[in-house]
C-alpha positions as CSV (number, residue, x, y, z in Angstrom):
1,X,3.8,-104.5,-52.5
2,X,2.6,-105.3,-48.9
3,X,5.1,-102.6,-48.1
4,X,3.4,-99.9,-50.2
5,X,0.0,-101.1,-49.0
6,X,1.4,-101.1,-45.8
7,X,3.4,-97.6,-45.8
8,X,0.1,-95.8,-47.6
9,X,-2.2,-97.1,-44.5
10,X,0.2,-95.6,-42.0
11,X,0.3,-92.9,-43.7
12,X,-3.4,-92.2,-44.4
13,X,-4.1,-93.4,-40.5
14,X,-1.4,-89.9,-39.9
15,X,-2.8,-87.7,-41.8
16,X,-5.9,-88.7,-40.3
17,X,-4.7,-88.4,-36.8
18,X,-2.8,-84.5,-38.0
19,X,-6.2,-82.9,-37.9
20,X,-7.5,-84.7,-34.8
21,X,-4.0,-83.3,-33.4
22,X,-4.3,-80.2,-35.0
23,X,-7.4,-79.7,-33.5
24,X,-6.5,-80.6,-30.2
25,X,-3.4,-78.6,-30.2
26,X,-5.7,-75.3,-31.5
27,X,-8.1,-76.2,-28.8
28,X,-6.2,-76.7,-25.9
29,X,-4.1,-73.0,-27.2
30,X,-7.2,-71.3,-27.7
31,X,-8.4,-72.5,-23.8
32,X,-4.7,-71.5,-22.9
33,X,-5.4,-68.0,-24.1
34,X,-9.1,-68.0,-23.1
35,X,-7.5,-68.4,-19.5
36,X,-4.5,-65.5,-19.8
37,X,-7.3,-63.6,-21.3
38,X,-9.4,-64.3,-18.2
39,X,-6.4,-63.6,-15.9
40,X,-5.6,-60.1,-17.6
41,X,-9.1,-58.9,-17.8
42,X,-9.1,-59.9,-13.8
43,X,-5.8,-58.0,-13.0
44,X,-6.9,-55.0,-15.2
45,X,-10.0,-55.0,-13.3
46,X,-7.8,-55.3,-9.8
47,X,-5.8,-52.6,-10.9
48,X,-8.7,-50.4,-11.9
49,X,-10.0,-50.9,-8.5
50,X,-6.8,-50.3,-6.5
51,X,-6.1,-47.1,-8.9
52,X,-9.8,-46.3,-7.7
53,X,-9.3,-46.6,-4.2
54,X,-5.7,-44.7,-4.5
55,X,-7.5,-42.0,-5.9
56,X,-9.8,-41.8,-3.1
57,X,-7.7,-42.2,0.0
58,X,-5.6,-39.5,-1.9
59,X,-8.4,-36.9,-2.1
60,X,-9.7,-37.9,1.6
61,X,-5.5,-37.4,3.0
62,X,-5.7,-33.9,0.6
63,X,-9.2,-33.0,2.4
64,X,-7.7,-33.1,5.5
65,X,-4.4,-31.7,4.4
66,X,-6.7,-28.3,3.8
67,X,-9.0,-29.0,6.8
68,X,-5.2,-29.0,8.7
69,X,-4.1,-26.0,7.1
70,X,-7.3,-24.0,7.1
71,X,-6.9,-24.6,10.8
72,X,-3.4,-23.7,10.8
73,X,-4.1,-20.7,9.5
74,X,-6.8,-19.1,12.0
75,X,-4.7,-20.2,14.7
76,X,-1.7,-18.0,13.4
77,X,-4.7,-15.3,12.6
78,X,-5.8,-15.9,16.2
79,X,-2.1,-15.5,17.5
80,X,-1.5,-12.1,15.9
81,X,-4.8,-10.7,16.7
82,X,-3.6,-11.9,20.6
83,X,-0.5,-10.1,19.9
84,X,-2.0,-7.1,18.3
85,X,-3.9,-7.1,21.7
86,X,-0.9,-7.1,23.8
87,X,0.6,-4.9,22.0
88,X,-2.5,-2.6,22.6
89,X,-2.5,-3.7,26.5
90,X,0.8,-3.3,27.0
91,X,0.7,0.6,25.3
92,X,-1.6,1.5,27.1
93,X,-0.7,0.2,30.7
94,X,2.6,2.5,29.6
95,X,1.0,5.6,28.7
96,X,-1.1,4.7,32.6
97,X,2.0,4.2,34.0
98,X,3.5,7.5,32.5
99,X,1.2,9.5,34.0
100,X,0.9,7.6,37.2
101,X,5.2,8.4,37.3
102,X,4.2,11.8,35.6
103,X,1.7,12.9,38.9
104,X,3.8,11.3,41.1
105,X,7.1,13.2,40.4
106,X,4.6,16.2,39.8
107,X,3.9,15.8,43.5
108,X,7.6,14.8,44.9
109,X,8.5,18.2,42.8
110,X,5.8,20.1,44.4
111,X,6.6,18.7,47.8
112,X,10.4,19.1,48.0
113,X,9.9,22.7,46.4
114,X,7.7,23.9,49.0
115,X,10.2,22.1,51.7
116,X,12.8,24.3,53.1
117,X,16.5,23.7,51.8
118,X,18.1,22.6,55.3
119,X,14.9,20.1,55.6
120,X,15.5,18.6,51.6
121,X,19.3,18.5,52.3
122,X,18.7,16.2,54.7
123,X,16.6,13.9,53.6
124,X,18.7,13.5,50.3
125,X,21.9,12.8,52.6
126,X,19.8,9.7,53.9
127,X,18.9,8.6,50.4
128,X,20.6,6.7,48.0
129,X,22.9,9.0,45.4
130,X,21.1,7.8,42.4
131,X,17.4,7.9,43.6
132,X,18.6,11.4,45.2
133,X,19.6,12.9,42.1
134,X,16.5,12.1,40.1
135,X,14.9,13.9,42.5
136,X,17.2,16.6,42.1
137,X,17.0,17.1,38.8
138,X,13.0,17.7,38.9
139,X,13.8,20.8,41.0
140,X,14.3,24.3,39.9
141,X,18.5,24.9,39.6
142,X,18.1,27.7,42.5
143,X,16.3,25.5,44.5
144,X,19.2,22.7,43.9
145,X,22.1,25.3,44.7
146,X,20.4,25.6,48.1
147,X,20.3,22.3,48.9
148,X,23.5,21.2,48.2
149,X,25.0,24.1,50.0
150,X,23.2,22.5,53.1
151,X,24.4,19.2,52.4
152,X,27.5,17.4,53.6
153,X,30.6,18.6,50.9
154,X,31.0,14.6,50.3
155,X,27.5,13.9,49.3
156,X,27.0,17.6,47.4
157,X,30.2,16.6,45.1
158,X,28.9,12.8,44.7
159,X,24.9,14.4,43.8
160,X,26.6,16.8,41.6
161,X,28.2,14.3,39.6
162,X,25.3,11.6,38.9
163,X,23.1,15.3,37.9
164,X,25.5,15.9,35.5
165,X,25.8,12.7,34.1
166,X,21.8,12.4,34.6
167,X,22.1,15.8,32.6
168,X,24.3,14.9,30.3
169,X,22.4,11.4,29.2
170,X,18.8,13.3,29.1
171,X,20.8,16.2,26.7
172,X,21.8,13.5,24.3
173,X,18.9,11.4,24.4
């Protein structure tokens, strides 16, 4: 009997320690998850923060993406207007220099026309062919018989070939 008496105090002295164990266990679990619940709420909070400043350091680097591009832009608008401008320039320093070539082989014309044959003939002999011929070729074709009758045979056959190439390129042209 001792034994049952014995056996039933152990066993009321467990069952009496269960729910101070029980309770223990639930507490320190519940202060387990109090903590990870602490911890998530912290790194949720983190992330928020780093998602925030993500989001802001994006829309500053997409800022100056379009302050890079706007400025991009009126540089190529500020190249084509300079090219538009050269373009311009450069027509009408051609159409100046036209005329200036215009008046000038206006005058030659007019000078070596009024020039007696013998005289013209020999002042093409002493010029180069090519320049000779242009020349040449500005002239009336009466006037350019004359002068090539007065020239040295050798320099009237090399003159009347480069005219009639001369001729030939302006004819197809």
């Amino acid at each position: 009997m001792n034994k049952i008496i014995f056996l039933s105090f152990l066993l009321v002295l467990s069952l009496q320690a269960v729910p101070q164990n029980c309770e223990q266990y639930f507490e320190s679990k519940k202060a387990q998850l109090e903590l990870q619940t602490k911890e998530f709420d912290e790194a949720r909070q983190s992330l928020e923060a780093f998602k925030a400043s993500f989001e802001a350091l994006q829309k500053e680097k997409m800022q100056e993406l379009a302050t890079k591009e706007a400025e991009v832009n009126a540089t190529l608008a500020q190249i084509d207007n300079l090219k538009k401008e050269n373009a311009r320039l450069l027509e009408e320093k051609q159409k100046i220099l036209d005329t200036i070539n215009e008046k000038t082989e206006g005058r030659v014309k007019e000078i070596y026309s009024q020039m007696k044959d013998a005289a013209v003939a020999n002042v093409l002999s002493q010029m180069d062919a090519e320049d000779a011929s242009k020349i040449m070729l500005s002239l009336d074709s009466r006037k350019i018989s004359g002068i090539l009758s007065k020239m040295d045979p050798q320099k009237a056959s090399e003159l009347t070939l480069l005219l009639k190439n001369m001729d030939n390129n302006t004819s197809s042209n």
